[in-house]
N, C-alpha and C positions, 0 to 999 in steps of 0.2 A: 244156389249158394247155400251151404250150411251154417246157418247161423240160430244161436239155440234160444230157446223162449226166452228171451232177456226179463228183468224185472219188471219192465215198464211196457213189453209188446211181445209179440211170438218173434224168430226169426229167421236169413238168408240161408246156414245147416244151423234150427231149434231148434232147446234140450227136447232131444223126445220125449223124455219120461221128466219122473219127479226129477224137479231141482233140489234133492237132499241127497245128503252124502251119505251111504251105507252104513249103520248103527252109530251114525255122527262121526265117521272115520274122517279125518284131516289130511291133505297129502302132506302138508309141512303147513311149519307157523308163522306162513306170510302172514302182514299185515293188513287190512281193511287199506290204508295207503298206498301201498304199495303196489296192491292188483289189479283195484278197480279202476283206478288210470288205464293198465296196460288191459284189459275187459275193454274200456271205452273205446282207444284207438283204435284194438282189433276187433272189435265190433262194428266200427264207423267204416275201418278200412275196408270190412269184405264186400258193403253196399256197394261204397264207392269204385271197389276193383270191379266188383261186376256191372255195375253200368258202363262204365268204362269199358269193356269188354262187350257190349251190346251195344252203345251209341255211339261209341268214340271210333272203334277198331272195326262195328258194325262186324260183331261174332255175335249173330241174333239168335241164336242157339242154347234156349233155356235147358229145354230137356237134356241135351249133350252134357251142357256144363255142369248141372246139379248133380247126374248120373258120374260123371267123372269125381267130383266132389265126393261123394258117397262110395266109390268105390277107393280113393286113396283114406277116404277115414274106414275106411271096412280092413283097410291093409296097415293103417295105422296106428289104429288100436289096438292090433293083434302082435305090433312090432312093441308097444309100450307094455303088453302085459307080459310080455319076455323078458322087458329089459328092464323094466321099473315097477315100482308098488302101484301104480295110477291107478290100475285097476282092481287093485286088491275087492274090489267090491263085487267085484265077478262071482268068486267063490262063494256068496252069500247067496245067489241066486241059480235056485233048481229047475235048469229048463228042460222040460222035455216033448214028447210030441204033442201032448195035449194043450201044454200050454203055447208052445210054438203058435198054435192052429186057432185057438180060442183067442188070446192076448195079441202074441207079438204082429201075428198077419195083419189083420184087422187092424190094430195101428200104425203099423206098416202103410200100409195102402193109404189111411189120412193123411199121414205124415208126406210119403211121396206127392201125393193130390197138392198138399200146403206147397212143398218147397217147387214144382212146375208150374204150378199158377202163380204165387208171389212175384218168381222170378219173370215166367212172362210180363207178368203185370210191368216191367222194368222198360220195356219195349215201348210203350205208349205213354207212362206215368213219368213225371217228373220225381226225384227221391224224394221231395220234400214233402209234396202230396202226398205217396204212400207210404211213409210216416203220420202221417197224419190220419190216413185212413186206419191205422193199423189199429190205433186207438181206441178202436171200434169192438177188439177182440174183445173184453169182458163182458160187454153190453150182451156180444153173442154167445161167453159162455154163461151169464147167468138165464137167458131166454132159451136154451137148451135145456138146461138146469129146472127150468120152472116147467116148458112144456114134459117132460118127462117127471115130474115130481120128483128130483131129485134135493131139489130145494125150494123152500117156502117161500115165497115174496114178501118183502117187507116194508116198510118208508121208507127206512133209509137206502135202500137198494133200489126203490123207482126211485129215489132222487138222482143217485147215481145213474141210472140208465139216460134219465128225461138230460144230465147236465154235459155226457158222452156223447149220447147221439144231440144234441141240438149243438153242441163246439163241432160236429165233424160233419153236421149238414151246413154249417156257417163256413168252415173251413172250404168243404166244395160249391159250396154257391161263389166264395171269392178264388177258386182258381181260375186263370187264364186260360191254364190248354187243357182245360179238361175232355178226357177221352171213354165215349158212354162204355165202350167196347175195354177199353183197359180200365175202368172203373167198375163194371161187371166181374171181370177174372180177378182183379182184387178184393172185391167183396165174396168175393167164392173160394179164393184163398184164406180169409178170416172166417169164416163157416167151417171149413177143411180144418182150420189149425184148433178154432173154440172144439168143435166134437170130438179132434185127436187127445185134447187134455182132457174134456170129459169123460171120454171113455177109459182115459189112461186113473185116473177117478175110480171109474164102474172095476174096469179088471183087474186092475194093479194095486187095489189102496192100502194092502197088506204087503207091499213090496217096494220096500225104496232103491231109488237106481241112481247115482250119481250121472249126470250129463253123459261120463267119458264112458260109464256102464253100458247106461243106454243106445249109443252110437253104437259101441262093439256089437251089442246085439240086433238095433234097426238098418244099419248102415248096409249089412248086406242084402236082406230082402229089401229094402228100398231101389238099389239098386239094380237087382232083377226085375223088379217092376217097374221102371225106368227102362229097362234095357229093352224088355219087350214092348213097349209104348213109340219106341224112337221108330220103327219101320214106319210105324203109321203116321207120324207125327212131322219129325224131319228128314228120314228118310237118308242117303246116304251123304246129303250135303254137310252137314259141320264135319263129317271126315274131309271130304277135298278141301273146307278150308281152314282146317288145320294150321296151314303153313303162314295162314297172315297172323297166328300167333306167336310159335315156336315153342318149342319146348322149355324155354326158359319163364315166358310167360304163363303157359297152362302149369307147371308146377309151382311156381312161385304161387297162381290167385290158390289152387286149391289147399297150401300148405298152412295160407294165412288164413282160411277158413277153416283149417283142422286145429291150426292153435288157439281159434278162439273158444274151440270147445275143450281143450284141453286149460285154460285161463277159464273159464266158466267152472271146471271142478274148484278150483283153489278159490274163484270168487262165493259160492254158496257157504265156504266152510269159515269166510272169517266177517260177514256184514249180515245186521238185525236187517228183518224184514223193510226199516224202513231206510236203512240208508242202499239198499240193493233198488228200491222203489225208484228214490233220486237219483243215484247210480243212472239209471234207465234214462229216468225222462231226462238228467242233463247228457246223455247218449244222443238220444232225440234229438234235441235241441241243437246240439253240434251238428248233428247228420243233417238237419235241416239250413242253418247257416252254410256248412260247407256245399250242399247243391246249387246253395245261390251264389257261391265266392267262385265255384272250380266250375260248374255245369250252365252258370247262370240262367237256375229255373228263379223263375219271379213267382215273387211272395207277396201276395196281398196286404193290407192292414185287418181287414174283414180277418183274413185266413188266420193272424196269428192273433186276434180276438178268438176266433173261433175256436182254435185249437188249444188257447190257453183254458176256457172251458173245458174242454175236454183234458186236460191235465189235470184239474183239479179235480174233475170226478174220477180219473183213473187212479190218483194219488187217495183219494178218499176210499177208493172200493181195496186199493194194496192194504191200505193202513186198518180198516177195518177187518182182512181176512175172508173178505167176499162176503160176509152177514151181515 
């Protein structure tokens, strides 16, 4: 699923690049009200369509799905830069083969690594748990950050590590179905996602990309790399079972996946850093209630001690800027 690094977590197709919008370009002057609502539902709805489509319909076919996904925003971005300003951001940005080869591959390849493992992770994990795990991302991007000295350590930053990870080691001590094997592939999906923005960091820090920028450009090599992965991976089965979806299904999940990236350009251009933060976590927060209302994954008290920890230090490392 494509779901773009939300304020508060990476995501199902997440922005791959910077969450800023090309020389502060605006697509129009929605309002901070009026988006981040319609951000929230279609951000909640793509988790919940795609489990649903793994545990409900039992279309256990990560790598199929994401590859599909990425190949209608690879087609859809190219249909909006035709027909609308969305991507006027394009223009700003000089690719050529060098940079193709040095930048875009290489985060490419994280990027696809994030969104096939995340989505497995969907297979074994309950959404509420992997929400909760997800929480985990900064803790990873600053511990990348330090081992490569890209950034200095400081108190207030191991407070923040020691207050993330101890809310999300609390969090899985009180899950019920925890699964060692799908709690692995999701910890390797948050490694995947913290190195794609670091690196997106290291090679990109002089180039800003709006979400709907960056899809047009990641979306098709992710795709090829997806594409050659499925022989090995699933092999010819999500095509024969195709039909227990239909075509009104497979376009429907991946269209609500490509509009959340296209509501993620409008949401960067009109909320401060901090209400994009709350934005997220009460995102979270829904995705977690509706898994227990609609999927009935059970929810500890431990878990939502534990994860409210881990809110507060995620809300503390947004609001400080990661310093």
């Amino acid at each position: 699923m494509i779901e773009r690094h939300s304020p508060s977590a990476p995501s199902p197709l997440p922005a791959p690049a910077s969450a800023t919008t090309s020389k502060g370009r605006t697509p129009t002057s929605l309002s901070a009200a009026g988006i981040i609502p319609v951000w929230i539902v279609l951000s909640s709805a793509v988790i919940i369509y795609n489990n649903y489509l793994y545990n409900t319909l039992n279309f256990r076919f990560p790598v199929f799905l994401v590859t599909w996904h990425l190949f209608f925003a690879a087609v859809g971005t190219r249909v909006l830069q035709r027909t609308t300003r969305l991507l006027d951001g394009a223009k700003d940005v000089r690719m050529d083969r060098a940079m193709f080869v040095k930048s875009i591959l290489p985060i490419g390849i994280l990027f696809s690594g994030s969104l096939i493992l995340s989505n497995t992770a969907y297979l074994y994990l309950s959404v509420s748990y992997i929400q909760m795990l997800k929480a985990f991302t900064p803790v990873s991007i600053l511990l990348i950050s330090w081992v490569f000295r890209l950034q200095e350590p400081s108190k207030k930053l191991a407070i923040i590590v020691v207050m993330i990870s101890t809310g999300v080691a609390l969090a899985s001590h009180g899950e019920l179905r925890f699964h060692l094997g799908g709690f692995l592939v999701q910890a390797a999906a948050v490694m995947f996602e913290a190195s794609r923005l670091v690196l997106i960091q290291i090679l990109l820090h002089n180039l800003k990309m709006d979400p709907l920028v960056s899809l047009h450009y990641y979306a098709p090599v992710c795709a090829a790399i997806n594409l050659a992965i499925i022989p090995f991976t699933e092999g010819l089965a999500p095509f024969y079972a195709l039909h227990t979806l239909g075509p009104a299904i497979l376009f429907s999940n991946a269209a609500v996946a490509f509009l959340l990236n296209v509501a993620a350009v409008f949401l960067v251009g009109v909320g401060s850093g901090l209400v994009l933060t709350l934005a997220g976590v009460f995102k979270d927060i829904l995705l977690i209630t509706g898994s227990v209302l609609i999927f009935g994954s059970p929810v500890t008290r431990l878990q939502i001690f534990g994860y409210s920890i881990a809110l507060g230090g995620l809300i503390l490392f947004k609001t400080s800027g990661g310093k």
